[in-house]
C-alpha positions as MATLAB code, in Angstrom:
seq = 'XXXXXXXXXXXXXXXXXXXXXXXXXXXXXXXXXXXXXXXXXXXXXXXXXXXXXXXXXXXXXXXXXXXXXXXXXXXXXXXXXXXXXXXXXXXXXXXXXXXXXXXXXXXXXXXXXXXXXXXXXXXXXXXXXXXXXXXXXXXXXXXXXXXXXXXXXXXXXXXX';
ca = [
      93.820  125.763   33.759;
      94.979  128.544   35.934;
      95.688  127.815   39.856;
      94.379  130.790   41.857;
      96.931  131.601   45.238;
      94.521  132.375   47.822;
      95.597  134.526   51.226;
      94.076  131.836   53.145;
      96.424  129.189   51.346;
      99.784  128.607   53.682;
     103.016  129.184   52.283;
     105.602  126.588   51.872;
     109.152  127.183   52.329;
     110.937  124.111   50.521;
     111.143  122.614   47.445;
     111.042  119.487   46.746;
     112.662  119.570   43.599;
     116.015  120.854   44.747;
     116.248  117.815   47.203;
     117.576  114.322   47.150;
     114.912  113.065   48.541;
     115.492  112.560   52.412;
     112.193  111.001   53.155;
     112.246  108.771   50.471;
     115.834  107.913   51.943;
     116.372  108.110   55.779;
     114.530  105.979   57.035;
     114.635  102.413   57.914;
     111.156  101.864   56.759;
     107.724  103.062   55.794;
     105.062  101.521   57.483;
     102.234  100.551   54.992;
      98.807   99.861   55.791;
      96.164   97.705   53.850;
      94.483  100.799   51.796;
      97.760  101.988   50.815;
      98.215   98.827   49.337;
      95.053   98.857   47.693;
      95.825  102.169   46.038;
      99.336  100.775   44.694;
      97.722   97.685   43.386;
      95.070   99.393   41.788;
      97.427  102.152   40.332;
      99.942   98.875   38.428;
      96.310   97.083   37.644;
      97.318   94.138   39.822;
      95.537   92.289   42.708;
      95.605   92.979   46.253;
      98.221   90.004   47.233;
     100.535   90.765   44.061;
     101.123   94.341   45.115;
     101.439   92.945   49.009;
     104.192   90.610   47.642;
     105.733   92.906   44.831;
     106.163   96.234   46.670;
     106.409   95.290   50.671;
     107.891   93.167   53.223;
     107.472   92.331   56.708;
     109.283   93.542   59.299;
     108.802   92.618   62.915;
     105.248   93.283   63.095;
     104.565   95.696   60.587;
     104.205   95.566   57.188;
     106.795   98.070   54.969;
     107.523   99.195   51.900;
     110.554   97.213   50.237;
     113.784   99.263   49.418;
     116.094   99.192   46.797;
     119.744  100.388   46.363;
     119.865  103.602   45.626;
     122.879  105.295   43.497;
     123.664  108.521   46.701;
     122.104  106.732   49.780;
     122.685  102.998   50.930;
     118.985  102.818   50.285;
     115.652  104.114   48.985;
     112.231  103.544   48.759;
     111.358  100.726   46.215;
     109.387  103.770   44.551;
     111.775  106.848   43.952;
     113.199  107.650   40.337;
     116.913  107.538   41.221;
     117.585  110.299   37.979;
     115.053  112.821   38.724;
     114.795  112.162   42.766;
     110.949  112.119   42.805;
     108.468  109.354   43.215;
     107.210  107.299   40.578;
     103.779  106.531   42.546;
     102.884  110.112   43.738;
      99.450  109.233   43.255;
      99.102  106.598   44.787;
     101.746  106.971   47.437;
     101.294  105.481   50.850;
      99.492  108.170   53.631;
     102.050  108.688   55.465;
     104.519  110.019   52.640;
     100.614  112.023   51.409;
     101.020  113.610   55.144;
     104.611  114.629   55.336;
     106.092  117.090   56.099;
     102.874  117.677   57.289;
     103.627  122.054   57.824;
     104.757  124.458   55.983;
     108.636  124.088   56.596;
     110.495  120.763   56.037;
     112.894  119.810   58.418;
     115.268  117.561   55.946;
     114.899  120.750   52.955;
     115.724  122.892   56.386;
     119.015  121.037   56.572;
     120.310  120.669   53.572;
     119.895  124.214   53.042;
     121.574  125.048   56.587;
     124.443  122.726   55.537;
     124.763  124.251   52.486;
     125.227  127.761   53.652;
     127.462  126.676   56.049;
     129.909  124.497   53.962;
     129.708  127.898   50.795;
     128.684  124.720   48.764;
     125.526  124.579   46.737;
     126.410  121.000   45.857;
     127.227  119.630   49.358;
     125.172  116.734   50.640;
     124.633  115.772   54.389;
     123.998  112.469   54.552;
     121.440  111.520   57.381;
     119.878  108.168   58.810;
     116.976  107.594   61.326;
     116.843  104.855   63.209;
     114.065  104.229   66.183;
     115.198  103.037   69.365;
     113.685  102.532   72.585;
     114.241  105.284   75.437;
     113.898  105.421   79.174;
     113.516  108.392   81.099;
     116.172  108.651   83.453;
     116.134  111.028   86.399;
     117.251  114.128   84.915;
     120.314  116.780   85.831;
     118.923  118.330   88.732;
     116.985  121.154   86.868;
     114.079  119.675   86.501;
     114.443  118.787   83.172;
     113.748  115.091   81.532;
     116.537  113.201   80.300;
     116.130  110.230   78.462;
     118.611  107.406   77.238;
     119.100  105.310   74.942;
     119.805  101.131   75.113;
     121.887   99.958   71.763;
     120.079   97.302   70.661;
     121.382   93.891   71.449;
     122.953   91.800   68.403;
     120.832   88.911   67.422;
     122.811   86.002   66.832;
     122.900   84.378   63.468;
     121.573   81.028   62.880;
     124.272   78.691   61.461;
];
């Protein structure tokens, strides 16, 4: 079967293929919700509470796909084929990996390609995390303009 490129079609300008997989990678978790699990249950042929238990955790109050070590990164999604760099579930991938990058340019692909260029390496790797924190607007530099901070976390103290 032959795919027919439309006008109206929009252009990408990254590749996932020549990527180690920075959304698989960067994050400190991907939030799951109860259809995605469905869909990964129903894609292995297992029940609804096997996949729950198999392929996510909980964290605080949201439920997240488990990680794994992964062999460039500290960590991956339980998911990604650490050879190849792609995901083993594409097709039944949670929606919000279905949604990203969610435009036409990827900001991670962006990057790595900047970084590249910049370095005259084609093999150089930037190595990114994102964390979430909670900000505060603070009153700004005089200009008008918002400024916002923010608090380290504090260090929860192990149980002995």
């Amino acid at each position: 079967m032959v795919k027919t490129i439309k006008d109206d079609q929009p252009r990408t300008y990254f590749d996932c293929n020549k990527c180690p997989a920075f959304c698989c990678t960067i994050y400190e978790r991907v939030q799951v919700t109860k259809r995605d699990i469905t869909r990964l249950a129903k894609h292995f042929g297992v029940s609804y509470e096997t996949a729950r238990r198999r392929f996510t955790k909980q964290w605080e109050d949201e439920r997240v796909l488990k990680k794994v070590k992964d062999k460039i990164f500290p960590v991956t999604c339980i998911f990604l084929d650490q050879d190849k760099r792609g995901c083993t579930v594409y097709h039944a991938r949670p929606n919000v990996c279905r949604e990203f990058p969610d435009r036409v340019r990827c900001p991670y692909y962006d990057m790595l390609q900047f970084e590249r260029r910049q370095q005259a390496d084609d093999t150089v790797l930037p190595l990114v995390q994102i964390t979430f924190r909670e900000v505060k607007e603070t009153n700004g530099n005089g200009n008008g303009e918002k400024v916002w901070e923010w608090e380290p976390e504090k260090k929860k103290k192990r149980k002995k």
